[in-house]
N, C-alpha and C positions, 0 to 999 in steps of 0.2 A: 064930831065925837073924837076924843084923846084916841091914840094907838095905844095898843095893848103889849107892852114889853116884856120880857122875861129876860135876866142878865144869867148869862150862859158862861160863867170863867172861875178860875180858882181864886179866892178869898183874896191872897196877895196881888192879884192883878185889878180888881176889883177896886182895891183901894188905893194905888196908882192912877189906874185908870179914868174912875170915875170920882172927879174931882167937885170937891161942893160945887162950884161954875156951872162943870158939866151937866150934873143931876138936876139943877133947878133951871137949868136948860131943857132938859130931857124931859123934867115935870111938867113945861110947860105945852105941851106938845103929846105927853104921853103917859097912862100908866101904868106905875114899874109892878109889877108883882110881886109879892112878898116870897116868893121861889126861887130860888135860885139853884139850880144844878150845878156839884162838883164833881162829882168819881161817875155819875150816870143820870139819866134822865129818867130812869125808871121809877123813882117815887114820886113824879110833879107827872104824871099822864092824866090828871084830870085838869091840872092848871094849864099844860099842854093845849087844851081843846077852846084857850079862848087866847090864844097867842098869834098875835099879829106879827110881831118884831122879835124875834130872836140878835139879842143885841150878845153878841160872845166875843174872847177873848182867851188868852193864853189859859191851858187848863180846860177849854172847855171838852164836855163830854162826843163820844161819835156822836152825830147824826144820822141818823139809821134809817132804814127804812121804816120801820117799826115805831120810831120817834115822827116822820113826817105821818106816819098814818095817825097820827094823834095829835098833830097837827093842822085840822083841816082849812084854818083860816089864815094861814101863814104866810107873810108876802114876802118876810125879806129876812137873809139873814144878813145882818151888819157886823162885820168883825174890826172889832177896835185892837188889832194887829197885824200881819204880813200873809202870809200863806193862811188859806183854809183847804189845801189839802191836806192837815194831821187830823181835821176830824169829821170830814165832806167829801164828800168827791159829788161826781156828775151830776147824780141823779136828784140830786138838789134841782140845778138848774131844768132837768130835762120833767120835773114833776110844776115847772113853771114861778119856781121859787126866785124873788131877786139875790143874790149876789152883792155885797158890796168889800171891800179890805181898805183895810188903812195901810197897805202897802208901802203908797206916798208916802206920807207921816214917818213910816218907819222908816222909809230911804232917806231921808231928808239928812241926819247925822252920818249915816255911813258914804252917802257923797262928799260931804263938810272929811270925814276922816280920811276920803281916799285922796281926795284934792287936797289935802293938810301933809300925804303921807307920800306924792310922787313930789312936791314942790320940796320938801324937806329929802327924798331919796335924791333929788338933782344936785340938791348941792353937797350930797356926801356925810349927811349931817349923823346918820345912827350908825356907819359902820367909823367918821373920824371921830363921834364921841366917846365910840366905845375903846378906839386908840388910844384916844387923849384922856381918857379915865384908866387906861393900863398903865401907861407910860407916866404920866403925868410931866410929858412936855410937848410943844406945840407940834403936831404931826408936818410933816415934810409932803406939803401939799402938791406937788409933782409928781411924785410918785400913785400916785389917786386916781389917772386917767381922766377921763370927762368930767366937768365940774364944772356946773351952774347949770340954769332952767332957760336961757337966751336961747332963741331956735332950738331944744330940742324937741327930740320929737316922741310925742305919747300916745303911743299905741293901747285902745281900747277892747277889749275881747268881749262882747256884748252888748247891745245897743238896748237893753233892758231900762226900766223906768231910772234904775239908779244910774246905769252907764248914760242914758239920757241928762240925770241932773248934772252927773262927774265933768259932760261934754260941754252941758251950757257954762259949768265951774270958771272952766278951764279958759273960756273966751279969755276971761279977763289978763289973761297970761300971753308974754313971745314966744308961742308953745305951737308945734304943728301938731296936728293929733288927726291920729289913725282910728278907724272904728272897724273891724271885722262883726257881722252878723247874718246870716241868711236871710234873715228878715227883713231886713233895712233896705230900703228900695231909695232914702233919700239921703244920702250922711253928710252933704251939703248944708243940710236945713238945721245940721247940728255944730254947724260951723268945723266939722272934719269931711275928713278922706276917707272915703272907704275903700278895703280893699279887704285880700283873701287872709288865713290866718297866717300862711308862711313868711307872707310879705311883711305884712305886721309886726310879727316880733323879730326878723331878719333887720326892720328899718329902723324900729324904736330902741330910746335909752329908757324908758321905764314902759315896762306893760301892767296894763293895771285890770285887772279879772271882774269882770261884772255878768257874766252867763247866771240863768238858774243852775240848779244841781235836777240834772235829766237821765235817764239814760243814755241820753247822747253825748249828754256834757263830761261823766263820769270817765275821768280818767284824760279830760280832752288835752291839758298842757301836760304830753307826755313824755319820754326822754328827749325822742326827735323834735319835739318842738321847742326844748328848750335848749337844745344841742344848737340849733337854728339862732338862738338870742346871740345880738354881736357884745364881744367881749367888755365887761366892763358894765352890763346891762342890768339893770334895780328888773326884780318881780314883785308887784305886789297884790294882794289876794283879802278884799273885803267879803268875797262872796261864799264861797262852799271850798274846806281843805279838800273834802274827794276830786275835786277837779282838776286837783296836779297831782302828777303818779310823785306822790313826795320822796320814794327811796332817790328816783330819778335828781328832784332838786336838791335832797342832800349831799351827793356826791358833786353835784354843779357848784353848792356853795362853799362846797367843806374843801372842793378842788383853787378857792377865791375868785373864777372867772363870774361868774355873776353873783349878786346880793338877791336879797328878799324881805321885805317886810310882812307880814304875816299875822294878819288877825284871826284869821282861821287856819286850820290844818286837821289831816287824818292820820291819827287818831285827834281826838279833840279833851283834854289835856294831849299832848306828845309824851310817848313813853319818858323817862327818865334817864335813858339813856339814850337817847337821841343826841345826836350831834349836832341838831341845828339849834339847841339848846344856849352853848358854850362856844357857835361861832361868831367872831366880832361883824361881819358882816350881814348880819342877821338881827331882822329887831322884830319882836314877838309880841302881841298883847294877846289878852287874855277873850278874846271873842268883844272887844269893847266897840267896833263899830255901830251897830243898831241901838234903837232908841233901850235908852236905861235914866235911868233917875227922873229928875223933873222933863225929861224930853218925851218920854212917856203920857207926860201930858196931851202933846200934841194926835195921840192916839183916839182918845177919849172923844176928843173936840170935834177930830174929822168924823166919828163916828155918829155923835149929836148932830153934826151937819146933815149927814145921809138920813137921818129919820125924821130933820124936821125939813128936808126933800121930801121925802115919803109924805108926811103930815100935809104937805104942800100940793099934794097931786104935783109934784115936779121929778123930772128921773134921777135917779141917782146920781152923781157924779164923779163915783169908783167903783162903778157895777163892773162884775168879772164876765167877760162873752162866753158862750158855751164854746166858739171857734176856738180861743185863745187858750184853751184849758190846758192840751196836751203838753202847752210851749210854757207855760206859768211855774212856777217853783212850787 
């Protein structure tokens, strides 16, 4: 017998997401329901009671307790995005529910940006083209301090799924690379060094931020650690802006002793007045690391993967642990 689906996400994710491929994928394997919840779950509570797969995505509504009690045949929720704690927490898991995320999927481009974005910080490339577009003559490459990616050394803050892919990236480079994480019991097996946080950014010319955003992590690269970076040192930040106390990195860069590249920051646009706005060492995108446009796709896919596991009586293969919950973004 086909699984019984329900697509749980807002309209515009829907149709990124679920790509003709995907669905006659998904058809094969499963039946979608003609339901679909967007602002709440509360008017599908009878479609609710024959749902096997809660397949969701960006947009989608809480999951509630209320929603799993009308739920009773429920095995798995499949999210064809990153985090599902915006609309899940525990008790999913702890009522015997699967768990799965396209987390992978999602990392996949924000590794490809971070490793695009320390090779390009080595060699000077966004604070001498923003010289060499003021000036408009060749910058006085001496004056630059370190310059190229030959031995040096990249310091990791996170040994997370992305800090994982950013590590294996990186093999392909004459790069030494550092990984700091509590977690990490093996950082050999990542082709790095491990060590503690201070060492780390004290040894590296770019630290590159892969932590979740935790209570822990909140606030973690704070003035003294950045005070700690040796001069002349790239930051860059694919992960969470709350994780650098950012007044701290502004007077660091706006001082020129260190750079930043910065896909994320807090606030998230940056006020207008900001200074890290308008400084040449400083290069900004607009949240573009994670998957967006056609990469998007690869969300959909992983997710079809996980339920035609499910359809297989085979385990999931991006099930979230109940252990691993408190450490997860």
């Amino acid at each position: 017998m086909p699984l019984t689906v329900m697509l749980a996400m807002d309209e515009a994710t829907a149709r990124q997401v679920m790509t003709d491929q995907v669905r006659r994928r998904l058809a094969a394997v499963a039946t979608v329901l003609p339901d679909r919840p967007d602002a709440t779950f509360e008017p599908h509570r009878e479609a609710l009671g024959q749902v096997e797969v809660l397949l969701t995505g960006w947009g989608c509504p809480p999951i509630t307790p209320e929603v799993l009690d009308a739920a009773p045949r429920l095995r798995a929720v499949v999210h064809a995005a990153g985090s599902v704690k915006t609309f899940a927490d525990r008790e999913v898991l702890e009522r015997g529910v699967q768990v799965s995320s396209a987390v992978t999927a999602n990392g996949i481009p924000v590794a490809e940006f971070a490793v695009a974005a320390i090779v390009l910080a080595g060699k000077r490339a966004f604070r001498l083209a923003a010289q060499y577009r003021r000036d408009r003559s060749t910058p006085d490459l001496s004056a630059v301090g370190r310059l190229g990616n030959y031995r040096a050394t990249i310091g990791l803050i996170g040994a997370s799924r992305i800090g994982r892919m950013v590590a294996d990236r990186l093999r392909g480079f004459d790069l030494d690379v550092l990984v700091s994480d509590p977690y990490l019991d093996d950082a050999a097996a990542l082709g790095a060094t491990g060590c503690d946080l201070d060492t780390l950014v004290a040894r590296s010319d770019v630290v590159s931020i892969h932590a979740p955003l935790l209570p822990g992590t909140t606030g973690l690269v704070d003035a003294a650690l950045l005070a700690r970076m040796r001069d002349g040192a790239v930051l860059v930040n694919t992960a969470r802006g709350a994780i650098v106390d950012q007044a701290a990195l502004e007077r660091e860069c706006a001082s020129g002793r260190l750079d930043a590249v910065l896909d994320v920051t807090d606030p998230e646009p940056l006020p207008p007045d900001s200074a890290l706005w308008d400084l040449p060492n400083v290069f900004i995108t607009p949240h573009l690391a994670g998957a967006l446009g056609n990469e998007i796709e690869r969300l959909g896919e992983l997710a079809v993967r996980e339920i035609e596991q499910l359809a297989a009586n085979r385990p999931l293969q991006h099930a979230i642990r109940a252990e691993d919950w408190d450490r997860i973004a």
